[in-house]
C-alpha positions as CSV (number, residue, x, y, z in Angstrom):
1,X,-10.5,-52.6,27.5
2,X,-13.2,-55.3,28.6
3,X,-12.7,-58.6,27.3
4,X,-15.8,-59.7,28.7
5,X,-19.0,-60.6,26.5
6,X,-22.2,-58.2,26.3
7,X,-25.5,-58.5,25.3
8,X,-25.8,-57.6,21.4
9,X,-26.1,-53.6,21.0
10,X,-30.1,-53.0,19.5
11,X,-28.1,-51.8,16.1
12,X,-26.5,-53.7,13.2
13,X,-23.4,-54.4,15.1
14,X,-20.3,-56.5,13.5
15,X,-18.9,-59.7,15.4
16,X,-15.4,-59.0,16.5
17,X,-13.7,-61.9,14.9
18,X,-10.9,-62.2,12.3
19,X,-12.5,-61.1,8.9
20,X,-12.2,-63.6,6.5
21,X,-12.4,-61.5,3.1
22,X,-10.8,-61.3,-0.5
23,X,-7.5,-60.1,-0.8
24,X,-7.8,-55.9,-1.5
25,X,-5.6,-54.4,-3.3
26,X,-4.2,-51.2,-1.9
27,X,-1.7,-48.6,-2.5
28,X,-1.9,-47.9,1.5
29,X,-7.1,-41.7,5.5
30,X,-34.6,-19.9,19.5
31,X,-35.7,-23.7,19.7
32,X,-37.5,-24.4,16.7
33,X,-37.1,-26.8,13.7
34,X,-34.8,-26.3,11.1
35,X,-37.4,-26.1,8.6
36,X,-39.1,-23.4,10.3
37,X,-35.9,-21.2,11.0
38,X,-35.5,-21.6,6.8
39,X,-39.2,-20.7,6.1
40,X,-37.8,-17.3,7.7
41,X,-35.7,-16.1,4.7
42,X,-35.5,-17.8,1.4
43,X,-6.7,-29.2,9.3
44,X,0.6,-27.6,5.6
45,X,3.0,-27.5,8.3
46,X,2.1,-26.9,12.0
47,X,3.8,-26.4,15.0
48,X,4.3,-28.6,17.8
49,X,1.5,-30.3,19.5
50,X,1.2,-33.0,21.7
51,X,-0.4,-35.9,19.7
52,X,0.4,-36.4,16.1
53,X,-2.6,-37.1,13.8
54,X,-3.3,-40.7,12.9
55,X,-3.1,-41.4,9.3
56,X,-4.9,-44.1,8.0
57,X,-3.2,-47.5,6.5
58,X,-5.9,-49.8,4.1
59,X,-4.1,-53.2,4.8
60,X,-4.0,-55.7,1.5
61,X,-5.1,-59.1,4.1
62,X,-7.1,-58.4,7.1
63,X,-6.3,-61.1,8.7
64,X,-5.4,-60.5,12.1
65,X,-7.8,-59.1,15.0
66,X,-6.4,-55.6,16.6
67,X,-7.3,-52.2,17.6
68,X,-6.1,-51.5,13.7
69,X,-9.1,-53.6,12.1
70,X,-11.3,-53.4,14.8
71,X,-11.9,-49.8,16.2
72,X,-13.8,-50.7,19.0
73,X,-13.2,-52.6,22.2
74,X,-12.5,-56.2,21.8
75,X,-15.9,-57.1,23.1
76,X,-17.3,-60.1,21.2
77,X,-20.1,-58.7,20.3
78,X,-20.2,-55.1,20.0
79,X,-17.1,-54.0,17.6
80,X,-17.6,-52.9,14.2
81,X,-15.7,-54.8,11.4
82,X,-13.8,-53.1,8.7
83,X,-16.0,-53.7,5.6
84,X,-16.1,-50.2,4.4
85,X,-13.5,-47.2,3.8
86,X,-11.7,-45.6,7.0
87,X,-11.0,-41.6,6.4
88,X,-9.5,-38.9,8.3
89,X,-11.6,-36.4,9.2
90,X,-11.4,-32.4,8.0
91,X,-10.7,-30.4,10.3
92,X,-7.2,-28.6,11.4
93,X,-5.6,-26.6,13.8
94,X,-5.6,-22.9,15.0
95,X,-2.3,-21.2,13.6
96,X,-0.5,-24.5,12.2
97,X,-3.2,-26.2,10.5
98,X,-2.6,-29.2,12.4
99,X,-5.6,-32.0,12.1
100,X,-6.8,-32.3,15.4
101,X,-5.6,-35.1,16.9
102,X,-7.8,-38.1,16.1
103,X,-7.3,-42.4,15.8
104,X,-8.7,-43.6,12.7
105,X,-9.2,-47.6,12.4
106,X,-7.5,-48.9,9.6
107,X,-9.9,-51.0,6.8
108,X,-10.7,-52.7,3.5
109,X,-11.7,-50.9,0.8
110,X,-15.7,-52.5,-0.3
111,X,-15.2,-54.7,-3.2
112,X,-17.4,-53.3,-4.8
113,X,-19.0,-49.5,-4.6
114,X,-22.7,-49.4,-3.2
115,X,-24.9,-49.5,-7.0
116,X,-27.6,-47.4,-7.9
117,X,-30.1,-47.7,-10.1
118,X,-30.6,-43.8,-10.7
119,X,-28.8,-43.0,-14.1
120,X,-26.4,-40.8,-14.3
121,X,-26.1,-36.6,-14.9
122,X,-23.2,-35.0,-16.0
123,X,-24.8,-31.5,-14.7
124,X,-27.0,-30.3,-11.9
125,X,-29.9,-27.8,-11.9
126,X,-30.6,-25.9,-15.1
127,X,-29.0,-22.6,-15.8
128,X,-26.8,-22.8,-12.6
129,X,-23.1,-22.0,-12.6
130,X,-20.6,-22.6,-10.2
131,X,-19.5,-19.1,-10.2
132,X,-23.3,-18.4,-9.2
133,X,-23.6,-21.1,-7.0
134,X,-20.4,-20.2,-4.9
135,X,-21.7,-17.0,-4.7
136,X,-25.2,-18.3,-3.4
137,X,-23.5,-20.3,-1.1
138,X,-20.8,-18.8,0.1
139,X,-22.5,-16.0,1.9
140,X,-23.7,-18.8,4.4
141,X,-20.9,-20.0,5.4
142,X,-18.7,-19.7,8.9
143,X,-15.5,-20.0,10.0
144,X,-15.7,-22.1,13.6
145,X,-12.8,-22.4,16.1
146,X,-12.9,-24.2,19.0
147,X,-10.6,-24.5,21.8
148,X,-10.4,-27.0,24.6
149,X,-8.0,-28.0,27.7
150,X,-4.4,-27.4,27.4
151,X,-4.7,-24.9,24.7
152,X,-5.5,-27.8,22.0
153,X,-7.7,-25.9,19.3
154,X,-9.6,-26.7,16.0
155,X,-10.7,-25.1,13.2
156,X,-13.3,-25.7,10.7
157,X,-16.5,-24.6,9.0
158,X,-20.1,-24.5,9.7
159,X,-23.5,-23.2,8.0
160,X,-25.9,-20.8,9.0
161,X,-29.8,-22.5,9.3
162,X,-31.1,-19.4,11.5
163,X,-30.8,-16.0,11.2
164,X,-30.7,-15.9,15.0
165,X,-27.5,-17.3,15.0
166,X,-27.7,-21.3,14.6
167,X,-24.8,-23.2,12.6
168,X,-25.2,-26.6,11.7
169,X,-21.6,-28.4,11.5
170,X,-19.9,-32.0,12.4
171,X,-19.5,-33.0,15.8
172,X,-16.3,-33.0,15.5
173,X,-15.0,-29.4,15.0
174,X,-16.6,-28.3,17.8
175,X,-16.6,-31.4,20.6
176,X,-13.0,-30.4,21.9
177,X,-14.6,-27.1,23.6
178,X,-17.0,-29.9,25.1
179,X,-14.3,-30.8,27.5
180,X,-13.5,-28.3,30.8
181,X,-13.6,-24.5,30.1
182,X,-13.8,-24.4,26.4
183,X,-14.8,-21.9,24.1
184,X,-16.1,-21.7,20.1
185,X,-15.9,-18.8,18.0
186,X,-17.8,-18.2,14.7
187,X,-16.6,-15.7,12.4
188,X,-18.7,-14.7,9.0
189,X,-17.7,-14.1,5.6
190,X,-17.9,-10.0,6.7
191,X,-15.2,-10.3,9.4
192,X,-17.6,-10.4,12.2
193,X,-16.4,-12.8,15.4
194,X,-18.9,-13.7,18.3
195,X,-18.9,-16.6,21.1
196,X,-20.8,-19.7,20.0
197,X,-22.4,-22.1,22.5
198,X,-23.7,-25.8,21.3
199,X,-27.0,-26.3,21.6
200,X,-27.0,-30.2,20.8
201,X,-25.1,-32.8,19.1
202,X,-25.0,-36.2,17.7
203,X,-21.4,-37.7,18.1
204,X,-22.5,-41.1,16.3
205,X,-24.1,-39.2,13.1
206,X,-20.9,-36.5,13.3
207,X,-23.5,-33.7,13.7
208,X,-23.9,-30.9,15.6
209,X,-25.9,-27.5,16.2
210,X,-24.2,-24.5,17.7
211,X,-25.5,-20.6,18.0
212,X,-23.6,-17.8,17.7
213,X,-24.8,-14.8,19.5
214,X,-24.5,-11.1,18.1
215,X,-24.3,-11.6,14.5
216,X,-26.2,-9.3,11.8
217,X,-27.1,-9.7,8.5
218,X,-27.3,-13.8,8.6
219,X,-28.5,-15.3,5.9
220,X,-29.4,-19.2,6.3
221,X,-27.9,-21.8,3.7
222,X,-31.1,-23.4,1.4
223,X,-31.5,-27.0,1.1
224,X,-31.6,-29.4,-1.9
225,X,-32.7,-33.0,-1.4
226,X,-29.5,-35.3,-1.5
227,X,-31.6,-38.4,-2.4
228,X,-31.5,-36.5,-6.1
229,X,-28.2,-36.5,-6.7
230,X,-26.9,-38.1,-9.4
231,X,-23.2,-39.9,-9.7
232,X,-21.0,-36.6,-12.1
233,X,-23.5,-33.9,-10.9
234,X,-21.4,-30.9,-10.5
235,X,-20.8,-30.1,-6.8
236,X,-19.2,-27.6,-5.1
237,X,-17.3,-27.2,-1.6
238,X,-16.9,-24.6,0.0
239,X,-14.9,-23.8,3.7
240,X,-11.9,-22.7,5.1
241,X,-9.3,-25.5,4.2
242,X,-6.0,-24.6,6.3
243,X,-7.4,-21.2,7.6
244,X,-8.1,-20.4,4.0
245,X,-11.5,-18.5,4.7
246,X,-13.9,-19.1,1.7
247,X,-12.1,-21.0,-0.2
248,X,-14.3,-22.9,-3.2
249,X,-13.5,-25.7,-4.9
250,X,-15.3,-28.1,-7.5
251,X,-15.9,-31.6,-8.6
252,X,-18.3,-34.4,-9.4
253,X,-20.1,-36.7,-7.5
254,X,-18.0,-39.2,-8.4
255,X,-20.3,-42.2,-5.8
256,X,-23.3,-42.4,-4.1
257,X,-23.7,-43.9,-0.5
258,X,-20.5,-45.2,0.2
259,X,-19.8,-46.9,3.3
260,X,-17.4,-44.8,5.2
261,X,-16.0,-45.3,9.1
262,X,-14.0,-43.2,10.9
263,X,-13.3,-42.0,14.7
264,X,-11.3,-40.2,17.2
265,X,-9.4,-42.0,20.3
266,X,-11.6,-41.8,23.4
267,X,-14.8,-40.3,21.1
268,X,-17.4,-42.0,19.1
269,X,-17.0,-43.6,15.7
270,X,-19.4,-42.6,13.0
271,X,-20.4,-44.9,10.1
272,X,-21.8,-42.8,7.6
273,X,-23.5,-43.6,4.1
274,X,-21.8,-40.8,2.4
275,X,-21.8,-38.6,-0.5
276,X,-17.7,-39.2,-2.3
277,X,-16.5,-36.3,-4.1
278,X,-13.6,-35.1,-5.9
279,X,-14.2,-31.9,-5.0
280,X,-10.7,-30.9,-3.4
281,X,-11.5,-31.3,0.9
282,X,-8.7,-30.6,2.8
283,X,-8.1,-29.5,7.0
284,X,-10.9,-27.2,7.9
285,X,-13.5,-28.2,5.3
286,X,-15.1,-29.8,7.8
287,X,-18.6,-28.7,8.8
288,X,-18.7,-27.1,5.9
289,X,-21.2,-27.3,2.6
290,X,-21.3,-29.2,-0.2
291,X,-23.2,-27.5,-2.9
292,X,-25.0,-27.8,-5.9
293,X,-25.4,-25.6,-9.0
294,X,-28.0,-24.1,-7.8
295,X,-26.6,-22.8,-4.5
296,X,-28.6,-25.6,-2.5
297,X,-26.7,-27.5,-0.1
298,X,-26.8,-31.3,-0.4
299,X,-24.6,-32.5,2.1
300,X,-21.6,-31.6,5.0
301,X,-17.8,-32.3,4.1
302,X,-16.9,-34.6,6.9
303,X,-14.0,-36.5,5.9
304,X,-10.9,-37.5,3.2
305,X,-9.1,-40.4,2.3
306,X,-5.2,-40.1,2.9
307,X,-3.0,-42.6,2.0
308,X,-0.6,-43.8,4.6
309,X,2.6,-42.8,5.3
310,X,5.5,-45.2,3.8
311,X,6.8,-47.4,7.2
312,X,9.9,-45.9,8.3
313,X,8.9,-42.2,7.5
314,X,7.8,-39.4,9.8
315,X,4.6,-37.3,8.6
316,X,6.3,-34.1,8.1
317,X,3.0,-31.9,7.0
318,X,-0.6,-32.1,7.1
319,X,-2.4,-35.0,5.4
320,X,-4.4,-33.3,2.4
321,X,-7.0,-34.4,0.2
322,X,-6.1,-36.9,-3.2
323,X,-9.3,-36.2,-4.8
324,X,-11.7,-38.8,-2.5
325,X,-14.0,-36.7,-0.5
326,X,-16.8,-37.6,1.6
327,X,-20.0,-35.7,2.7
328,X,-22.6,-36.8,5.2
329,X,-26.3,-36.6,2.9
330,X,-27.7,-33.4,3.8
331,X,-31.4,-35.1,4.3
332,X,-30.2,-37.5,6.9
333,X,-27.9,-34.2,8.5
334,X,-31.1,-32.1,8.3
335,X,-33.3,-34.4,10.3
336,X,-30.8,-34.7,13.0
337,X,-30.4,-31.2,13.1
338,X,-34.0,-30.2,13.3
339,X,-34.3,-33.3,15.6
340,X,-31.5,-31.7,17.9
341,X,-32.8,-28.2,17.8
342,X,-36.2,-29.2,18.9
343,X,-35.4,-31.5,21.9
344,X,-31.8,-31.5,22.3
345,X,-31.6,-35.6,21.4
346,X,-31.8,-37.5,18.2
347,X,-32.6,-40.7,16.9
348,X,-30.7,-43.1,15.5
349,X,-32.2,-46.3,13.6
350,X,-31.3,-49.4,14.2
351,X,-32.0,-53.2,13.5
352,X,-31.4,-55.5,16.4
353,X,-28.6,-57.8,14.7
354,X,-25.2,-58.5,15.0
355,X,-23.3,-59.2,11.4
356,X,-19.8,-60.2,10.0
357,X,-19.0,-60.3,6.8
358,X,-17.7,-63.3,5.5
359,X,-15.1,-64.3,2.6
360,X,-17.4,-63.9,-0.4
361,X,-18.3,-60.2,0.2
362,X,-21.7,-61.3,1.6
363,X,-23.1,-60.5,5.2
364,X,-23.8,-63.2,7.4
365,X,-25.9,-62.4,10.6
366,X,-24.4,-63.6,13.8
367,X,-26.9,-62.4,16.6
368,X,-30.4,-61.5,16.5
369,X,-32.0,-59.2,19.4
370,X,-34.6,-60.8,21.2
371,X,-38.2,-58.8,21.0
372,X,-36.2,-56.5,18.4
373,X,-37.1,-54.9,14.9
374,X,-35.3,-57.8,13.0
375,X,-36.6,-60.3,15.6
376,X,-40.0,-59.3,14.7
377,X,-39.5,-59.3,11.2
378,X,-38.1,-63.0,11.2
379,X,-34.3,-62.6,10.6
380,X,-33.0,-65.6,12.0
381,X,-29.0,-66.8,13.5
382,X,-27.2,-67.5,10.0
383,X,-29.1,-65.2,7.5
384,X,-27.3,-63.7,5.0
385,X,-28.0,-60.1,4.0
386,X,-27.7,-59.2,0.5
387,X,-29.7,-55.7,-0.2
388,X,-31.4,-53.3,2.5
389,X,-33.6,-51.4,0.3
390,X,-32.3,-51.3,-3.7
391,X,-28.6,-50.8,-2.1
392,X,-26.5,-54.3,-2.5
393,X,-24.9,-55.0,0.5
394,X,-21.0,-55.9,0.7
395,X,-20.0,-55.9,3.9
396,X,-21.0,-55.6,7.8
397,X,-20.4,-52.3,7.6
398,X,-22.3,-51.4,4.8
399,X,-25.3,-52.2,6.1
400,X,-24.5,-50.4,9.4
401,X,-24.4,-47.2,6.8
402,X,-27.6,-48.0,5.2
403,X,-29.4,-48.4,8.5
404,X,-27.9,-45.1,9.7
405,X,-28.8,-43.3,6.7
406,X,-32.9,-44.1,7.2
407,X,-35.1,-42.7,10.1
408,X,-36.1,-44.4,12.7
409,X,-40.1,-46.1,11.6
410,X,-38.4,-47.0,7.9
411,X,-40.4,-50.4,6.7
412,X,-37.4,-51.5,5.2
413,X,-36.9,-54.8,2.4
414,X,-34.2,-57.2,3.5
415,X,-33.2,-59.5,0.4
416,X,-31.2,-62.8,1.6
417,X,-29.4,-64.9,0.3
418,X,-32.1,-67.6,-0.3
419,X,-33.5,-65.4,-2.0
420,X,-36.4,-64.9,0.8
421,X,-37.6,-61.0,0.9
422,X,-38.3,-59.5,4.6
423,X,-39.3,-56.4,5.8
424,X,-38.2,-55.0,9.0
425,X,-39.6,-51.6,10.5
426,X,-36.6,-50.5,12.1
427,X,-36.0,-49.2,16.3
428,X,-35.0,-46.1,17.5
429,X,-32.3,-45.7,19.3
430,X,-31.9,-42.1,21.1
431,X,-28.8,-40.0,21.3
432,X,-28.1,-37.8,24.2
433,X,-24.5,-36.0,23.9
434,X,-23.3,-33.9,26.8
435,X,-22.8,-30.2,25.8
């Protein structure tokens, strides 16, 4: 790894120093838009493999700067601190269920979980039922496997958003048929089993769009606006956890963007301000919908917490959900896609500023871009950041999320510490992934 500094990436980036925080407390995981292509009809046991999936570890004192805290290079400027939850992500593997080999950093838990002033719901639309909403829902959804060089395979879930053939799922079920001569397979809820192709992806937002060719009788998912969710809405999740085709499972939303990290060895690391639920996820969720009462999906199972494995011990199954879920917000997941579909790139928002978070759970700026969005708006060396928007901020990462979350253009408030209000109309930054 370079050791060398670089000039200040134009996002919210974290300064890679030792994080001075609180002590945490842990027990340790057709081109057209989408909108159009809707308009048309209303990783158990598993046998050998070479790497062995990385489980997560949430150490009590961060003190110390490694590849376990900070998931990036050691670049001074450039690596992302660990001020929110590291997760493994849902996916698993053809024939043993094995999670796909991935390298999760290791982090702190938020001290606190990201507040909201929207009241809470114990129910979602009216009349709905889950048994009616699986049933909505269900019908939409696809089993994806994906294989890549030396036989190393993948399996998770996807959604149908044409009835031509395109599946929206995460990045990462389908990026290890990126590599050499790899292949993706999409099998619907009838039995049916075509080739898939990607047609773009975002491997920082975890998103991407593939199309299935051959398939009849489609019929494309319908979309609910996540920004109305409510924390103990009723949710649903449906995939194929462990090869388990159609499997449904239910919960709450138990928080609303959350601050969530995680990343595979060699790939790109995605921050996400994330939907939690306690809706059971487990190894080939992934890519799959999350689900209201009313059929409508609000967001994409991405990832799970799993607690570590006791020093000493050898992981002898498959890490499995505990109840803490994560889903990417199906508005931000719907732009990309539609975004992707369109032009084959995406944009990403940014802010021009580095950050660190410092040892009251604030979020002191480190760096500011020259000529960039937070430039421009009058953030300044030394700031300290403590809402973007109505969110509170409590940690580096967090606000990483939170500018992730919002298109590029956003005008934005800033609240700082001295009590100063800015607002910043933040960059673009856009995404080109290899396909």
């Amino acid at each position: 790894m370079s050791t060398s500094p670089t000039a200040p990436d134009p996002a919210v980036t974290v300064q890679n120093k030792p994080i001075e925080s609180k002590p945490v407390e842990s027990k340790s995981a057709e081109n057209r838009p989408v909108e159009s292509k809707l308009a048309e009809s209303k990783s158990a046991e598993s046998k050998p493999v070479e790497s062995k999936p990385s489980l997560v570890e949430l150490p009590a004192r961060p003190q110390h700067q490694d590849d376990r805290v900070v998931p990036r290079s050691r670049r001074k400027t450039k690596a992302i601190a660990a001020a929110c939850l590291a997760v493994g992500l849902v996916v698993g593997g053809i024939g043993g269920y094995a999670l796909v080999s991935r390298t999760v950093g290791a982090a702190e838990l938020p001290f606190w979980g990201p507040k909201t002033s929207q009241p809470a719901a114990p129910d979602g639309p009216a009349g709905g039922t889950i048994e009616s909403a699986a049933a909505t829902a269900s019908e939409s959804v696809i089993v994806l496997r994906a294989t890549g060089p030396g036989g190393s395979s993948v399996e998770g879930s996807g959604m149908v958003i044409g009835a031509d053939g395109l599946i929206l799922t995460n990045n990462h079920v389908v990026e290890v048929a990126v590599k050499g001569a790899g292949t993706i397979s999409a099998t619907t809820p009838t039995g049916q089993t075509a080739a898939a192709t990607i047609v773009a992806r975002d491997p920082a937002a975890d998103i991407a769009v593939v199309r299935a060719s051959g398939l009849s009788g489609l019929v494309p998912v319908r979309f609910a606006k996540s920004d109305d969710l409510r924390v103990g809405q009723t949710v649903l999740a449906i995939g194929a956890p462990f090869a388990l085709t159609s499997t449904v499972t239910s919960g709450i939303v138990s928080a609303l963007r959350r601050p969530v990290r995680a990343g595979s060895a060699g790939g790109a690391e995605t921050v996400m301000s994330a939907i939690q639920t306690d809706a059971a996820l487990n190894p080939g969720n992934s890519g799959g919908p999350l689900v209201n009462l009313a059929g409508e999906i609000v967001g994409i199972n991405s990832a799970i917490y799993t607690p570590p494995v006791p020093a000493g011990t050898v992981a002898k199954a498959e890490p499995s959900g505990i109840g803490i879920g994560f889903a990417i917000p199906i508005d931000q997941a719907k732009r990309i896609a539609d975004e992707l579909v369109r032009s084959g790139t995406s944009t990403q928002a940014v802010l021009g500023a580095s950050a660190s978070d410092t040892s009251s759970g604030t979020v002191r700026i480190e760096e500011v871009l020259p000529g960039g969005p937070a430039d421009a708006a009058g953030l300044r060396t030394g700031d300290v950041v403590t809402r973007f928007g109505n969110e509170l901020i409590g940690g580096a990462n967090a606000l990483l999320a939170a500018v992730r979350s919002r298109p590029a253009g956003d005008s934005v408030q800033l609240t700082l510490g001295d009590k100063r209000v800015i607002t910043v109309v933040l960059g673009a930054k856009v995404t080109r992934a290899g396909v």
